[in-house]
C-alpha positions in Angstrom: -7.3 -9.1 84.1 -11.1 -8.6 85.1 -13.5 -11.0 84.6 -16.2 -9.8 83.0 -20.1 -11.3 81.2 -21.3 -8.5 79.4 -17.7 -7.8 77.6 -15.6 -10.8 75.8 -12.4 -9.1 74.8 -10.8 -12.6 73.4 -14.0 -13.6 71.1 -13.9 -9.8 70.0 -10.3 -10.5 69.4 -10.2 -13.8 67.4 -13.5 -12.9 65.9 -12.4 -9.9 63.9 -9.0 -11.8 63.2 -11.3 -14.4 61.7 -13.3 -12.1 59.7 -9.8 -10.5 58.3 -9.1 -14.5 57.5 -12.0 -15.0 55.9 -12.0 -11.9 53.7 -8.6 -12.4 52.3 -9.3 -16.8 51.7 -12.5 -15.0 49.5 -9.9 -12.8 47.4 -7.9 -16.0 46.9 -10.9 -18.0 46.0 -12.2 -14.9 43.3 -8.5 -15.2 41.7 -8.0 -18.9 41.6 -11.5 -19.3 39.5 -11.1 -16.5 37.6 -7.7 -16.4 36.7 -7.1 -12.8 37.1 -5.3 -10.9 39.9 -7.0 -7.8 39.2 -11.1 -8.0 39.1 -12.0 -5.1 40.0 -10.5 -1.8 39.8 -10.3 -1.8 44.0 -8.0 -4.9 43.9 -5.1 -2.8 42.0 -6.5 0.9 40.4 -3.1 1.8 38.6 -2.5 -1.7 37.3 -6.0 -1.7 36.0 -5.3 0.9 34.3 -2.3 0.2 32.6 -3.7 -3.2 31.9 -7.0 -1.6 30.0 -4.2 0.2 27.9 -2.3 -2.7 27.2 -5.3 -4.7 26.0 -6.3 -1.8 23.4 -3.0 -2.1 21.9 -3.7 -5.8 21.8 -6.2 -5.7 20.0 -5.3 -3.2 17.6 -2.0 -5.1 16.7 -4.1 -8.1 16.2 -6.6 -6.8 14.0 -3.4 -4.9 12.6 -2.0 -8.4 11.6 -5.4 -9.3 9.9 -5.2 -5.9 7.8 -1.7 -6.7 6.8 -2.8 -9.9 5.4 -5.1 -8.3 3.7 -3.1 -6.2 2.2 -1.0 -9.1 1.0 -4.1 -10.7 -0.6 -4.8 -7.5 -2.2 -1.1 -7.1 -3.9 -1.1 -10.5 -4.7 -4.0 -10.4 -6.8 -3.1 -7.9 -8.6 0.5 -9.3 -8.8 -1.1 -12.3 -10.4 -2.8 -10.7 -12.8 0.7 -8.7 -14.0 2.2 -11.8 -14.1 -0.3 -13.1 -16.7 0.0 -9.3 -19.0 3.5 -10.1 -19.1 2.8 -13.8 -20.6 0.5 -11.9 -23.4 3.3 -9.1 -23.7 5.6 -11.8 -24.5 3.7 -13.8 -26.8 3.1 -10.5 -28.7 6.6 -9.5 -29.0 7.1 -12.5 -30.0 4.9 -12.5 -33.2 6.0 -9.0 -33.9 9.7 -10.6 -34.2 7.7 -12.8 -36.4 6.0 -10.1 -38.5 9.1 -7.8 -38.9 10.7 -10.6 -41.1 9.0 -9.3 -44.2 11.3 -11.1 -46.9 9.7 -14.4 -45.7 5.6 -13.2 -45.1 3.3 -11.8 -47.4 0.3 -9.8 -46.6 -2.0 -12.7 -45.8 0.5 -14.1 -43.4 1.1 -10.7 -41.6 -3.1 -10.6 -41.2 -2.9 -13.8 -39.8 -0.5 -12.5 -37.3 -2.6 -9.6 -36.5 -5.4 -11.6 -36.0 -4.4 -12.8 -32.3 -2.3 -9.7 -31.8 -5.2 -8.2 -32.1 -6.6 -10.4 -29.2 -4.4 -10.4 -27.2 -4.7 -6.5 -26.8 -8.6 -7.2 -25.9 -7.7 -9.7 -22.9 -4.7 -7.3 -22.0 -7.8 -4.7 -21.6 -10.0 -7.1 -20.1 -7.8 -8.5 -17.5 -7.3 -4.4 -16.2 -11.0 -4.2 -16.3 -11.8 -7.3 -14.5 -8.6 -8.0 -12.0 -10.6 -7.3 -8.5 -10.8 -7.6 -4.9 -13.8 -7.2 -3.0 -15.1 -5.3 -5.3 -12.4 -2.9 -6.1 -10.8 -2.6 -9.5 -6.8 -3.1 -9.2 -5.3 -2.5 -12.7 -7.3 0.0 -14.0 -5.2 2.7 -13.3 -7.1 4.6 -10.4 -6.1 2.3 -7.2 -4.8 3.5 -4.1 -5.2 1.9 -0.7 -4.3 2.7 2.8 -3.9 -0.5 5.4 -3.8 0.9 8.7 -0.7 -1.5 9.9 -0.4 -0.9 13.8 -2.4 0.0 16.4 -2.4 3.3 16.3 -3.6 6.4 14.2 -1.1 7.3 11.4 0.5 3.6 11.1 -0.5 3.0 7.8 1.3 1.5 4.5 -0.3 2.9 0.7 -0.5 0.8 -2.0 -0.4 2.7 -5.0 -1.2 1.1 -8.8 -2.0 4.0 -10.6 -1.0 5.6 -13.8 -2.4 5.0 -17.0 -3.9 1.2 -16.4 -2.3 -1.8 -17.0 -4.8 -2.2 -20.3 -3.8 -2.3 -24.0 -4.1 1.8 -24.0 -2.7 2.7 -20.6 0.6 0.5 -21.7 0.8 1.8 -25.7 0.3 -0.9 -27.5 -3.4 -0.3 -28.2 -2.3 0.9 -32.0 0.1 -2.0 -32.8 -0.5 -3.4 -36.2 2.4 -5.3 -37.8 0.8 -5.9 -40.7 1.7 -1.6 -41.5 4.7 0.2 -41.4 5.7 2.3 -38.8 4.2 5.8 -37.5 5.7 9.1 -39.6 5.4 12.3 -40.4 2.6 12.9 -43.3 5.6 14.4 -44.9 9.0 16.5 -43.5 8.1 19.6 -41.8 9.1 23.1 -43.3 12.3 24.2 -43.1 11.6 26.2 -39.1 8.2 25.5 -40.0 6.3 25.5 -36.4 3.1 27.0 -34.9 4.2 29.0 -32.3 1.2 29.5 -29.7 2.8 32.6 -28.6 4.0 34.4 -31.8 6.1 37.3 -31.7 4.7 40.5 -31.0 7.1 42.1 -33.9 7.8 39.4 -36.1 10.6 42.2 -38.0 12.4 42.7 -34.4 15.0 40.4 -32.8 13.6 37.2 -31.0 16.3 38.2 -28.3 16.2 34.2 -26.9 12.3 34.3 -26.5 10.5 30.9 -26.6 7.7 29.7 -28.4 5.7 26.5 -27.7 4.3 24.2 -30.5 1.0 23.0 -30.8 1.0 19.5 -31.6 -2.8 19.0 -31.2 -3.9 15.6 -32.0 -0.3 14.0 -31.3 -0.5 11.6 -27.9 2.7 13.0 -26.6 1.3 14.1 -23.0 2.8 11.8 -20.0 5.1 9.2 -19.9 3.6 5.9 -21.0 5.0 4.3 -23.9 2.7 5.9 -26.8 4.0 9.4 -25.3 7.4 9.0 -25.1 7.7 7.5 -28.7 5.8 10.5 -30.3 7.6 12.6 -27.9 10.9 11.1 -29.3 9.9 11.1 -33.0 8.8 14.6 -32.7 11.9 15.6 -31.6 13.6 13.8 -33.9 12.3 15.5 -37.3 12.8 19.1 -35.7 16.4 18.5 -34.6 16.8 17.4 -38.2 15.1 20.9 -39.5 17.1 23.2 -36.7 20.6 21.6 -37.3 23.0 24.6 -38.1 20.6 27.1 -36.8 21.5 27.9 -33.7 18.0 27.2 -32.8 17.2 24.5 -29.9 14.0 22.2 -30.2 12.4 20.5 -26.6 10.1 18.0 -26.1 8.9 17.5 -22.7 6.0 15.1 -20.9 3.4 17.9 -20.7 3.2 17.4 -24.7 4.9 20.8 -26.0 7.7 21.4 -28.1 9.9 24.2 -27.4 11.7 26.1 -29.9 14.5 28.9 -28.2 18.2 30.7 -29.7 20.3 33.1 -28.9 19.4 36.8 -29.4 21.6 37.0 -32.5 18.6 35.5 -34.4 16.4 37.8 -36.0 13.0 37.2 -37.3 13.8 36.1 -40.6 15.5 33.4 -39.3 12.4 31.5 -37.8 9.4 31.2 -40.0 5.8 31.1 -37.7 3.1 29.2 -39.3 -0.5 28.5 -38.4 0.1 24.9 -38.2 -2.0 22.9 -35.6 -0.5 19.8 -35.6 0.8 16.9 -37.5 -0.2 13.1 -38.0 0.5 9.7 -38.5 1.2 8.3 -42.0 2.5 4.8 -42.8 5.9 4.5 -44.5 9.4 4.2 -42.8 10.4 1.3 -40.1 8.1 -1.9 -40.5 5.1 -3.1 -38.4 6.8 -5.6 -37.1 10.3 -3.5 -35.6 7.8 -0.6 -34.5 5.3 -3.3 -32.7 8.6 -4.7 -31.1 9.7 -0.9 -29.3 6.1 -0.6 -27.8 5.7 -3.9 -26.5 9.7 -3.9 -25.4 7.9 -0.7 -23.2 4.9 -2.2 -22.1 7.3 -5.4 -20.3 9.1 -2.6 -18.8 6.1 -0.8 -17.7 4.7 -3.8 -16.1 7.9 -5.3 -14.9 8.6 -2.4 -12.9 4.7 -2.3 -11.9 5.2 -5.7 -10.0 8.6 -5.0 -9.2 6.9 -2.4 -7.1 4.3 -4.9 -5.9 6.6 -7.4 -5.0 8.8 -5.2 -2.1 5.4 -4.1 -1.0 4.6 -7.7 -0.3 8.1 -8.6 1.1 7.3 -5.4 2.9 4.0 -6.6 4.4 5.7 -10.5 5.2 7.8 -7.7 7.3 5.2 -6.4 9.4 3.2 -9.2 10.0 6.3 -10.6 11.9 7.2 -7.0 13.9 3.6 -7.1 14.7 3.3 -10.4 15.9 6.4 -10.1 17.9 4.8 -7.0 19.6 1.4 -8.8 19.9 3.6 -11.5 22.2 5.6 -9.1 24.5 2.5 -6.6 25.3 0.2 -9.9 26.0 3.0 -11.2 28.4 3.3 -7.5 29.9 -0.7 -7.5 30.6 -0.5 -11.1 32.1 2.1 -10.1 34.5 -0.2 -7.3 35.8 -3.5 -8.9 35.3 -3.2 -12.2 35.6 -2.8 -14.5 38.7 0.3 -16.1 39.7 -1.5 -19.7 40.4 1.0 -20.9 43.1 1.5 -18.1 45.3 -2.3 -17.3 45.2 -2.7 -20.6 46.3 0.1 -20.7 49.4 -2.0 -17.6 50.9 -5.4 -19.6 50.1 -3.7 -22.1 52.0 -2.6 -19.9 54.9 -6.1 -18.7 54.6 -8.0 -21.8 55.0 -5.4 -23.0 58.2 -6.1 -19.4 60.2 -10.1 -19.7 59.4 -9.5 -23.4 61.4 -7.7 -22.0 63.9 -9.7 -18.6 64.2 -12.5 -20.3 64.3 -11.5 -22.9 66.9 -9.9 -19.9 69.1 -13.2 -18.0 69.0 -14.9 -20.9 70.2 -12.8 -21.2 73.1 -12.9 -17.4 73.7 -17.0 -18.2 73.7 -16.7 -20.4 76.4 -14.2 -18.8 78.9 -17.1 -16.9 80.3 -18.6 -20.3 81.4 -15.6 -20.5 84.2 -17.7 -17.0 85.5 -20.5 -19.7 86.7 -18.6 -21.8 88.9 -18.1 -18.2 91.1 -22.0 -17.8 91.2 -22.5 -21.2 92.4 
């Protein structure tokens, strides 16, 4: 090999190896004090970009477990509250077992009884009106919440407490008075007598199986709560009596109609249409006290089955929580293994590093002074 001054292959050699050193001992430096493998999308593009991913969907199940709890809190209020309308429920049935022993109690002692039945119905009310969270009535009959549950769009979980409220009216045992007797017809109905809101068009031709719906304005028989389905009952009750033999059929259904249908071999005379509008209460038959016990045995299950509900909801949330924290663990331990540095091997190539930037820089030293040898020619 020449000798040559104005080129020095060696330093050109060791100095760009030395350069190279240098460059990677930075990189190893950057990730030891940071922590992270990846700092910059040029140190890994595709694992940046499944990392990025990864951390939305951590932190979207995290704030997914925070929502869940909430939801817990939110059922647990409300949960609460049933448990204390079922306390009251109790007590009242219990005074109505009280008040339906008549040979023992006079009328004084019945009012007496009345007195904190009659309270007990206004802190039944009051505790639907008042049971909240943040600001959001629970019992009242109206909520229904969504709790997005997981990270994504769609993963939700409804809680749904509505119906007629958890209140003194929405459980039908606003009208219970043990000091009367029990709810009646003002008297028996007509033999057929019914209004029929679609009469016949000939009332002298054959009914040929035709249906006609009663109008029981003023009667609470629409829906299912307690008060509904007992008028729906008794009303059904007094016209099976008055269509017995007749080859007539009598239906009362939740939408608060009574339905009156036979077979074609009926003929007008055998059904009577009236222009009755409806029918009412009157005291007289079963005693306050029995009647008082069927509502209230119908309000327990109302709200029994209320926080039945409530309760899987919650065992269903206690559910989540843990799938989501489970998730939240193995998709952080994925994004560490792509993001994160691995301390010791990043710190055997810092150490590889730091030895070649001695020994590169030694080497380019000596490279720097083989031209010196070049003078010794000259002299």
């Amino acid at each position: 090999m020449g000798m040559s001054v104005n080129t020095n292959i060696s330093s050109m050699n060791a100095y760009r190896n030395l350069s190279s050193t240098n460059d990677a001992m930075s990189k190893s430096l950057e990730r030891l004090s940071s922590g992270f493998r990846i700092n910059r999308a040029a140190d890994d593009a595709a694992g940046l970009a499944i990392s990025e991913g990864l951390r939305s969907q951590i932190g979207g199940l995290t704030q997914a477990v925070r929502n869940t709890q909430d939801g817990t809190s939110v059922v647990q209020t409300a949960e609460g509250a049933l448990n204390e309308t079922t306390s009251i429920l109790q007590r009242m049935r219990d005074l109505s077992v009280q008040a339906a022993s008549t040979g023992s109690l006079n009328d004084d002692a019945k009012a007496s009884i009345q007195k904190e039945v009659t309270q007990l119905k206004s802190e039944l009310t009051r505790i639907a009106d008042t049971t909240t969270y943040n600001g959001t009535k629970l019992l009242d009959g109206s909520y229904k919440g969504t709790f997005q549950v997981g990270a994504n769009s769609g993963q939700t979980i409804d809680v749904d407490i509505t119906g007629g409220g958890m209140g003194a009216v929405g459980l039908g045992v606003s009208d219970v008075d043990v000091t009367t007797g029990g709810a009646s017809f003002t008297s028996a109905p007509g033999a057929f007598d019914f209004a029929a809101t679609t009469a016949p068009t000939n009332p002298d031709l054959a009914y040929d199986n035709k249906t006609y719906t009663l109008d029981l304005t003023g009667w609470d028989t629409g829906g299912t709560s307690a008060a509904a389905t007992k008028n729906q009952a008794l009303v059904q009750s007094q016209y099976d009596k008055q269509l017995n033999g007749s080859g007539l059929n009598a239906k009362v259904d939740s939408y608060g109609t009574l339905t009156v249908s036979g077979p074609s071999s009926l003929v007008a005379g055998d059904v009577t249409s009236t222009t009755q509008t409806g029918l009412t209460y009157a005291a007289g038959g079963s005693s306050g006290g029995s009647d008082a016990i069927n509502s209230i045995d119908a309000a327990i299950k109302l709200v029994s089955a209320q926080r039945a509900d409530l309760g899987a909801i919650q065992n269903r949330f206690e559910h989540t929580i843990n799938n989501l924290n489970v998730a939240i663990e193995n998709t952080t331990a994925s994004e560490s293994r792509i993001r994160d540095t691995d301390m010791a091997a990043e710190m055997s190539k810092f150490t590889r590093s730091q030895v070649l930037t001695q020994a590169g820089t030694s080497m380019l030293a000596q490279a720097n002074q083989s031209t010196q040898s070049i003078l010794k020619l000259l002299g």
